[in-house]
N, C-alpha and C positions, 0 to 999 in steps of 0.2 A: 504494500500500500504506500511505503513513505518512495517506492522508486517511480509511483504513478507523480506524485508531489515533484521531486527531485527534475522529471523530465520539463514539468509547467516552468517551479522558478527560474530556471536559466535561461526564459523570455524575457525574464524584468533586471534593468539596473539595480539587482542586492547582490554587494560583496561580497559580505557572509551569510550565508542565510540559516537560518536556525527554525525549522519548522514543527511544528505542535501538533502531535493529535488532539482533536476536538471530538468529534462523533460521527459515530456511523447510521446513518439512517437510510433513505433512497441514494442518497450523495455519502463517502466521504468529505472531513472538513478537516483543514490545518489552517495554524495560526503560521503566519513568516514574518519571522522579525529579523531584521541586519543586525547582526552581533559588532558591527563595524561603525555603524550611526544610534543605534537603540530603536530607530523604526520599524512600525510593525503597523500591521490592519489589513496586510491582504488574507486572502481568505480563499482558500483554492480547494474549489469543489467536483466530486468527481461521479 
């Protein structure tokens, strides 16, 4: 599940990315946060 994630972020300018499982329901959900800025709020659903 986290290499479905893995494949999405390295669309987006995040350095580091640090990604969260959230839950599972009809979708997968993770949290991405840059380990390099502290931002975070995408949300990648699958």
């Amino acid at each position: 599940m986290i290499k479905h994630a893995e494949r999405v972020v390295v669309s987006y300018p995040i350095a580091e990315p640090v990604m969260e499982f959230i839950r599972h329901n009809e979708n997968m959900t993770f949290k991405v946060t840059d380990a390099s800025s502290g931002w975070s709020g995408l949300k990648a659903r699958y």
